[in-house]
OpenMM code with the backbone's topology and positions (N, CA, C; nanometers):
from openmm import Vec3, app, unit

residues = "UNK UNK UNK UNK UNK UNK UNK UNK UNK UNK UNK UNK UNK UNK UNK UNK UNK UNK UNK UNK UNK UNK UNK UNK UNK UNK UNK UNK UNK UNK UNK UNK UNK UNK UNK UNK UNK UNK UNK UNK UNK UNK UNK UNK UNK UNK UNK UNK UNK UNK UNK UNK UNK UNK UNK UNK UNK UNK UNK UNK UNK UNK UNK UNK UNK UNK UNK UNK UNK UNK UNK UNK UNK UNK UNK UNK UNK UNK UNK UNK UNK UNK UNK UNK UNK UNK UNK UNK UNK UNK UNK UNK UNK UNK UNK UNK UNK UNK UNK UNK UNK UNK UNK UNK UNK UNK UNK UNK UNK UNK UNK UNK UNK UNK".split()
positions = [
    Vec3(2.3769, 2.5812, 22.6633),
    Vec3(2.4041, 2.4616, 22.7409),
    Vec3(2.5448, 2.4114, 22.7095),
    Vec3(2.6290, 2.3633, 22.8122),
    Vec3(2.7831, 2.3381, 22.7757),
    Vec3(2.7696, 2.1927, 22.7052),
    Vec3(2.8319, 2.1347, 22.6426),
    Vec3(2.8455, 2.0116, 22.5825),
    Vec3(2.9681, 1.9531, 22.6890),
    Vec3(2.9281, 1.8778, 22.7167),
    Vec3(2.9952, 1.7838, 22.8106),
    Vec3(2.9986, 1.6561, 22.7118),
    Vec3(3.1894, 1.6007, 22.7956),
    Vec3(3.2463, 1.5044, 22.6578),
    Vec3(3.1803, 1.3769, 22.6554),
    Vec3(3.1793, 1.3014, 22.5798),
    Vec3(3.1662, 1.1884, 22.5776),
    Vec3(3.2354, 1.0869, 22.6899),
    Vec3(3.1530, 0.9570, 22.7223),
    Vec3(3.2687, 0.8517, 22.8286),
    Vec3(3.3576, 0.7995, 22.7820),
    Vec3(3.4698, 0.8032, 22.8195),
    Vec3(3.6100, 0.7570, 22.7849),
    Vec3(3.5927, 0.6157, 22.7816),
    Vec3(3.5095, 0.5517, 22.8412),
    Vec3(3.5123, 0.4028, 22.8528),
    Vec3(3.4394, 0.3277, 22.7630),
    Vec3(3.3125, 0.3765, 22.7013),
    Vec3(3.1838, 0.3383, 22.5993),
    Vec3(3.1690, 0.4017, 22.5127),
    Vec3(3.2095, 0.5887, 22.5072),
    Vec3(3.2150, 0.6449, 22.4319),
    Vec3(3.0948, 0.7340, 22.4089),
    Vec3(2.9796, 0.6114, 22.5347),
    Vec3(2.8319, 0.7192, 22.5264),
    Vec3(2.7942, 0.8968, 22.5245),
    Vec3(2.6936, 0.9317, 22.5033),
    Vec3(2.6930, 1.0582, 22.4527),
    Vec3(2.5818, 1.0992, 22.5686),
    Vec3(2.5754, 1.0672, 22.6691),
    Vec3(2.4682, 1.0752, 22.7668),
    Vec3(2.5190, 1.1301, 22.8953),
    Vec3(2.6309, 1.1967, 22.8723),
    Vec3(2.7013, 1.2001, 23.0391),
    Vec3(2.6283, 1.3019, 23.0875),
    Vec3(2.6393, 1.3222, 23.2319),
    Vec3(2.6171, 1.4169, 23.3452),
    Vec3(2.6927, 1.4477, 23.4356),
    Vec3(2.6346, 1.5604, 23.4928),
    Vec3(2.7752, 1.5993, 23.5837),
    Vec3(2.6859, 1.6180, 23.7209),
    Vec3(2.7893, 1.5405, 23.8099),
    Vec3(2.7101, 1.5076, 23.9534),
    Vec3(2.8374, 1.5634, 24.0800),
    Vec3(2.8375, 1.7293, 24.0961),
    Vec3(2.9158, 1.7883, 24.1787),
    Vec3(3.0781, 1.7783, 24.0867),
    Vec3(3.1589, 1.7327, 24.1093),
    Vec3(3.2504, 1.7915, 24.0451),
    Vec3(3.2864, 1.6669, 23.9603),
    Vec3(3.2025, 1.5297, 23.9365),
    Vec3(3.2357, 1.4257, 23.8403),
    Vec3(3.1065, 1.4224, 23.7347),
    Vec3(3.2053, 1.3505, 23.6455),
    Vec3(3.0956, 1.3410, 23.5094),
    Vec3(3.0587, 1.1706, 23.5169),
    Vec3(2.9252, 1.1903, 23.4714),
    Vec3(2.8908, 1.0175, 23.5124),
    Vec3(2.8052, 0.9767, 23.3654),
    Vec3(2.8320, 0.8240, 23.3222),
    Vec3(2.7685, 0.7624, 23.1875),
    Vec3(2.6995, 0.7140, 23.2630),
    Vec3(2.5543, 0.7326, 23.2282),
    Vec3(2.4397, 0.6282, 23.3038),
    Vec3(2.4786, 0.5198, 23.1881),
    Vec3(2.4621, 0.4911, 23.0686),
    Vec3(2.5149, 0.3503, 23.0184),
    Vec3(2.6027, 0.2665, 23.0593),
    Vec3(2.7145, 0.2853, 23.1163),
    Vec3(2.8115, 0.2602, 23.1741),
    Vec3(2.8772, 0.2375, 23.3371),
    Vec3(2.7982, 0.3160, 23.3589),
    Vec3(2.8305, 0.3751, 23.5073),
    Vec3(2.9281, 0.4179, 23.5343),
    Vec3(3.0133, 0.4738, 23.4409),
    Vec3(3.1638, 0.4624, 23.4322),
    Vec3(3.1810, 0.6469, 23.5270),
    Vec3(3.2316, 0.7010, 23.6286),
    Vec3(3.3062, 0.8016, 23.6782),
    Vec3(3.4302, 0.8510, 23.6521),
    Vec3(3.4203, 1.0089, 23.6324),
    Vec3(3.5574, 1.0600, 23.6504),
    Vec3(3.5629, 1.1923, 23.6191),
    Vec3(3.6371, 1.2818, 23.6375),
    Vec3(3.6564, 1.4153, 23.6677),
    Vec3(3.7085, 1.4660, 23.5397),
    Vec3(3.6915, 1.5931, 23.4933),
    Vec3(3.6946, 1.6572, 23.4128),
    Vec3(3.8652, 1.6502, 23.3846),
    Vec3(3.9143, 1.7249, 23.5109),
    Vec3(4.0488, 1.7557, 23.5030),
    Vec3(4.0899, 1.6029, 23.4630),
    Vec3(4.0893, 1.5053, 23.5110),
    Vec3(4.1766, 1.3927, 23.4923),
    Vec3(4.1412, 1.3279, 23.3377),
    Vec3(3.9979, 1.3182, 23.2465),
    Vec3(3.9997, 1.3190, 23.1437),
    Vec3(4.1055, 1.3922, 23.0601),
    Vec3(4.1339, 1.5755, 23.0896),
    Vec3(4.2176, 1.6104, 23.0167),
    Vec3(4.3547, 1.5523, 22.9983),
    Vec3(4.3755, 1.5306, 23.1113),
    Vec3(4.5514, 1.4668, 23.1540),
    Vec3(4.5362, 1.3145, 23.0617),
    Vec3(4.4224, 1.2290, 23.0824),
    Vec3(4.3679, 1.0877, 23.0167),
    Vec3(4.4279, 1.0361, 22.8825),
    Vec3(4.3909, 1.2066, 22.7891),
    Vec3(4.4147, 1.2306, 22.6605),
    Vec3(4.5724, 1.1997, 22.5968),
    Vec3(4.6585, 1.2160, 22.6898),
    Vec3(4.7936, 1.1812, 22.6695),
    Vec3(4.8214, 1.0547, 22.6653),
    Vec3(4.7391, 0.9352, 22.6289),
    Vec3(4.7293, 0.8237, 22.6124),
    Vec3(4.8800, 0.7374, 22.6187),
    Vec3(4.9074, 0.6636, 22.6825),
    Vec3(4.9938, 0.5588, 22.6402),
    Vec3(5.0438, 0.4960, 22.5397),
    Vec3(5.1059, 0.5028, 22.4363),
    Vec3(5.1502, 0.4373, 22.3086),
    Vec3(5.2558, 0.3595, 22.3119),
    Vec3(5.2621, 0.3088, 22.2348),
    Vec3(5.3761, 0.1895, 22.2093),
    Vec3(5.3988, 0.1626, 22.0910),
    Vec3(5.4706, 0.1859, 22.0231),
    Vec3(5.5403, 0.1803, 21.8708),
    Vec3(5.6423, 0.0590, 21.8639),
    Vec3(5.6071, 0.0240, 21.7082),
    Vec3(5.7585, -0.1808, 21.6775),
    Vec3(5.8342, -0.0845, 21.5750),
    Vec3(5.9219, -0.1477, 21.5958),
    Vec3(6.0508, -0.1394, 21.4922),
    Vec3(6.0163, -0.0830, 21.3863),
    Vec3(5.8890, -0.0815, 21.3178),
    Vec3(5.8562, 0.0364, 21.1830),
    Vec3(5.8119, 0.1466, 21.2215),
    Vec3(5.7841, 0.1784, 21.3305),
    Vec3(5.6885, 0.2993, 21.4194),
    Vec3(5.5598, 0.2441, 21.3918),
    Vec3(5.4956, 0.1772, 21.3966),
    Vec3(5.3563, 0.1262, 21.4013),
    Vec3(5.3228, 0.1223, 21.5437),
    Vec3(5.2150, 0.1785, 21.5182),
    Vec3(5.1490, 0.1765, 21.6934),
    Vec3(5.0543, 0.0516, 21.7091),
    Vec3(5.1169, -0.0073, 21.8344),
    Vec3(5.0692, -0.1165, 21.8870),
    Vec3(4.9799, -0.1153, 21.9512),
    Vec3(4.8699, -0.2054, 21.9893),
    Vec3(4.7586, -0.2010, 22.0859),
    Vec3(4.7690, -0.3361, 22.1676),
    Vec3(4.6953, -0.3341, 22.2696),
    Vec3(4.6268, -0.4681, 22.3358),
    Vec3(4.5909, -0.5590, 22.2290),
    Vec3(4.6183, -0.6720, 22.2149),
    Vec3(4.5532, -0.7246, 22.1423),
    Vec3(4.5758, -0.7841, 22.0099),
    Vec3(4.6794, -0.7235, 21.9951),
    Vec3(4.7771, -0.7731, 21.7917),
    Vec3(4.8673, -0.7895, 21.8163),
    Vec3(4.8728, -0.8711, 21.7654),
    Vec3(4.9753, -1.0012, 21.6401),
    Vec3(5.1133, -0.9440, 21.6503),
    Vec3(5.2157, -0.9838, 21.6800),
    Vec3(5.3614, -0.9232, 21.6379),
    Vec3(5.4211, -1.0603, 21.5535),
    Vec3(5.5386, -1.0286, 21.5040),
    Vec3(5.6209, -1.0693, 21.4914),
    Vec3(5.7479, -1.0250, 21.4955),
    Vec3(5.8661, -1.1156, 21.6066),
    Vec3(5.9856, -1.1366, 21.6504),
    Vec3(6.0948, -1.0868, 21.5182),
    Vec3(6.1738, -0.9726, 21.5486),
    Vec3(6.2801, -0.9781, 21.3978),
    Vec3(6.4067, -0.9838, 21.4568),
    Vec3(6.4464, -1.0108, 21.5608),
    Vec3(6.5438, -1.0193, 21.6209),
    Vec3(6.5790, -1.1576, 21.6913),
    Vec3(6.6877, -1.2567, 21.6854),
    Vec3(6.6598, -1.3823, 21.8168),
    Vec3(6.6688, -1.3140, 21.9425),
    Vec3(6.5838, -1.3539, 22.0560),
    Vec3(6.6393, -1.2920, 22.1747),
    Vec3(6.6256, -1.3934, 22.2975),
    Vec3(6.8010, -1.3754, 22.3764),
    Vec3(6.8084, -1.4515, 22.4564),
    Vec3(6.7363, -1.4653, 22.5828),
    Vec3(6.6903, -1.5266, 22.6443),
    Vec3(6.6035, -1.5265, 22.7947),
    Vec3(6.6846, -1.5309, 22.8824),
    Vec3(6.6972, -1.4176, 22.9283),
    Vec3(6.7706, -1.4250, 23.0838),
    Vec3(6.7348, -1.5531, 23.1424),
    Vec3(6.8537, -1.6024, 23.2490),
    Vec3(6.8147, -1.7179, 23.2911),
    Vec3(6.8086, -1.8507, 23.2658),
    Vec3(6.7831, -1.8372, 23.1420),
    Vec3(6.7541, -1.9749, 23.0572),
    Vec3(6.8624, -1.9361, 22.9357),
    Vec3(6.8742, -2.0772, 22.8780),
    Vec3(6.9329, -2.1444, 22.7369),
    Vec3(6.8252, -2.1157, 22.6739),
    Vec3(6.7096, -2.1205, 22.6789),
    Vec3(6.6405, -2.0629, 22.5291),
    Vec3(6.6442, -1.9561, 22.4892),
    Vec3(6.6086, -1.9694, 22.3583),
    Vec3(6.6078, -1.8449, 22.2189),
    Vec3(6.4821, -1.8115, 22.1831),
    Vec3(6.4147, -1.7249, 22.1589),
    Vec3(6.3166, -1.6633, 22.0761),
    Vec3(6.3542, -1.6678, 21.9478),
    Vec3(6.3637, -1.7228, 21.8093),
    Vec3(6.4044, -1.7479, 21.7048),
    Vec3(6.3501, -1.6194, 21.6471),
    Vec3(6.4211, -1.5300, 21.5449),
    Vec3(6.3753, -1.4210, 21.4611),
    Vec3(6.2210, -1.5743, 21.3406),
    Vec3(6.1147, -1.4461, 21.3217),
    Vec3(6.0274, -1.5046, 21.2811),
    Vec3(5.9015, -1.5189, 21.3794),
    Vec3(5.9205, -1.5784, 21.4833),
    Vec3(5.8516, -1.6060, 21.5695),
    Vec3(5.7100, -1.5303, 21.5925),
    Vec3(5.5990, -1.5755, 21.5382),
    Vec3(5.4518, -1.5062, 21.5884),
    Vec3(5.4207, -1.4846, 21.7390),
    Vec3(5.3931, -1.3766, 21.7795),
    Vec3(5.3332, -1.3723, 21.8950),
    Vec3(5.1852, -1.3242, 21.9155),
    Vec3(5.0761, -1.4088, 21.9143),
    Vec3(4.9380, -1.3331, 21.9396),
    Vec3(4.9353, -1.2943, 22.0509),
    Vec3(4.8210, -1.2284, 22.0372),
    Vec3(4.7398, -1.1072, 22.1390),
    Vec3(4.8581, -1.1139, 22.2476),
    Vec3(4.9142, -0.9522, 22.2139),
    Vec3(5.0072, -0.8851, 22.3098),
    Vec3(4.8992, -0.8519, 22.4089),
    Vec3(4.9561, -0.8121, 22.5336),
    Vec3(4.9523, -0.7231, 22.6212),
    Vec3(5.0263, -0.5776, 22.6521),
    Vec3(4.9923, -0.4747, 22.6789),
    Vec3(5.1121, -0.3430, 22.6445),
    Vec3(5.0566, -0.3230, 22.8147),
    Vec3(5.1932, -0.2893, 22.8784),
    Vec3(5.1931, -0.2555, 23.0085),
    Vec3(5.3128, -0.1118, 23.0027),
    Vec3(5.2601, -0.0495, 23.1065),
    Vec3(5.3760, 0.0601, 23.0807),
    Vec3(5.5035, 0.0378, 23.2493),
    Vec3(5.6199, 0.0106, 23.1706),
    Vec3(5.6826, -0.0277, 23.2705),
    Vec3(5.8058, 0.0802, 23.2302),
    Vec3(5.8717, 0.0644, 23.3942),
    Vec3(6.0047, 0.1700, 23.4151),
    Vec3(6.0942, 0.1421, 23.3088),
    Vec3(6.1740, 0.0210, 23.2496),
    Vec3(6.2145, -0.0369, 23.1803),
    Vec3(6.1324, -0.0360, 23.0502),
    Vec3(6.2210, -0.0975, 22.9668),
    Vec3(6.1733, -0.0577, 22.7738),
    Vec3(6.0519, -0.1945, 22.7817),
    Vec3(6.0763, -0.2805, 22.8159),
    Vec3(5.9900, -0.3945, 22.7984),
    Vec3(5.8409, -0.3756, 22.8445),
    Vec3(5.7825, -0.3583, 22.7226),
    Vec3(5.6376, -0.2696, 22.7335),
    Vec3(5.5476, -0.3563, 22.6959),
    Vec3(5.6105, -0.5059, 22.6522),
    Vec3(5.4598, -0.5864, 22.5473),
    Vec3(5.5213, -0.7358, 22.6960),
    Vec3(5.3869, -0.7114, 22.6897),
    Vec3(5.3979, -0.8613, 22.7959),
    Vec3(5.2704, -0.9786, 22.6856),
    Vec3(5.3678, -1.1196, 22.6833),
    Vec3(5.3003, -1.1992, 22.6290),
    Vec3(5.3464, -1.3380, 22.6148),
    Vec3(5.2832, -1.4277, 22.5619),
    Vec3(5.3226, -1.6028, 22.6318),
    Vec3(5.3725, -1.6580, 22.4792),
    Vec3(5.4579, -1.6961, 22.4291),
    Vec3(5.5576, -1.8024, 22.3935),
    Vec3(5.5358, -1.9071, 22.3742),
    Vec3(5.4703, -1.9734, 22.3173),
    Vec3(5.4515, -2.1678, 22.3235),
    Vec3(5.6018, -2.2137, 22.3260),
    Vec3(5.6326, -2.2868, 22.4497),
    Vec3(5.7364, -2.3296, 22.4460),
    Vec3(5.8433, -2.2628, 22.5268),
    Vec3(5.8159, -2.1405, 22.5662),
    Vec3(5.9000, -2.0477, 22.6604),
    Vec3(5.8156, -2.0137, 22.7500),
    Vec3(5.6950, -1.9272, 22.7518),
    Vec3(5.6515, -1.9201, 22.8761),
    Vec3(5.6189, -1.7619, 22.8600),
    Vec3(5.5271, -1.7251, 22.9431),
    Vec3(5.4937, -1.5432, 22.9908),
    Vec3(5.6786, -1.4869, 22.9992),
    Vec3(5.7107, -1.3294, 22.8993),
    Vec3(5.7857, -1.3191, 22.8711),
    Vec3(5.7561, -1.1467, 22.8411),
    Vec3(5.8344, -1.0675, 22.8455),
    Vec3(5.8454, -0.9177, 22.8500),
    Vec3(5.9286, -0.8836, 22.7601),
    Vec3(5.8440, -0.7784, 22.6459),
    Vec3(5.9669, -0.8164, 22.5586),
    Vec3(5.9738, -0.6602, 22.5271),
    Vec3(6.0936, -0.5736, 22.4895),
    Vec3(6.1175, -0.4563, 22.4420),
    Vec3(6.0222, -0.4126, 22.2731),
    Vec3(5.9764, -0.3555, 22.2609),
    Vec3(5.9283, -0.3054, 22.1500),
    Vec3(5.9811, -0.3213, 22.0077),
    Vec3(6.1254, -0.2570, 22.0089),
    Vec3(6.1758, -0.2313, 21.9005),
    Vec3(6.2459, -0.3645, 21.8864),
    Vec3(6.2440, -0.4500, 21.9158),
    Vec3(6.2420, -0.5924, 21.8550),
    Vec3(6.1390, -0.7169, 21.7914),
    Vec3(6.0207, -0.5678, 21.7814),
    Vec3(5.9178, -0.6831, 21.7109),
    Vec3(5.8221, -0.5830, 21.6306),
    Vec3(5.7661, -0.6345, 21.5484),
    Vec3(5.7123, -0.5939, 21.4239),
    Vec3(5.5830, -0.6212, 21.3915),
    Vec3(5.4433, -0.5306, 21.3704),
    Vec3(5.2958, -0.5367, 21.3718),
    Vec3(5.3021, -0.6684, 21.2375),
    Vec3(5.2224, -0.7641, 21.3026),
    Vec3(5.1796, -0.8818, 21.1904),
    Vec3(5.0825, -0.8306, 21.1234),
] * unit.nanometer
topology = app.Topology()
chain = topology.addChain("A")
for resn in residues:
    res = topology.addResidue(resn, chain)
    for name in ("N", "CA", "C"):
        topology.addAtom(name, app.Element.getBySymbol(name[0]), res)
């Protein structure tokens, strides 16, 4: 019997294969063999030490950085909770909000895993 992978989404161990997709009854989650493989090349995002970043953690600012547009500064120091990581054409890969500045896109290698 072939072992068919686990769901990428829950991780369940229950999948099936229904014509050319694999399906989590826990989940309900769909998707094709081929595109799991390609899946595996995951998105990463590395700070200024090479630490890999996720959804969800803590940085801190080691650089001041100016805001287009505006007179404000991002002061070196500066905490930022729960990033967002978006993959954009441009370096600015962590999208996240500022008390005091506002939703803001910020390049990687100017901030550092808290």
């Amino acid at each position: 019997m072939e072992q068919l992978p686990n769901c990428p989404k829950c991780q369940g161990e229950y999948t099936y294969e229904d014509g050319s997709l694999l399906i989590c009854p826990e989940c309900s989650y769909e998707w094709s063999l081929e595109n799991s493989l390609e899946d595996e090349k995951e998105f990463t995002v590395k700070d200024s030490n090479g630490a890999t970043l996720r959804s969800g953690d803590d940085v801190t600012v080691i650089k001041d950085l100016k805001i287009k547009g505006s007179s404000s500064v991002v002061k070196v120091g500066t905490k930022i909770k729960n990033v967002r990581l978006v993959e954009s054409s441009d370096d600015h890969n962590i999208d996240c909000k500022i008390p005091g500045v506002g939703a803001i896109k910020i390049t990687p290698k100017y901030v550092k895993k808290a």
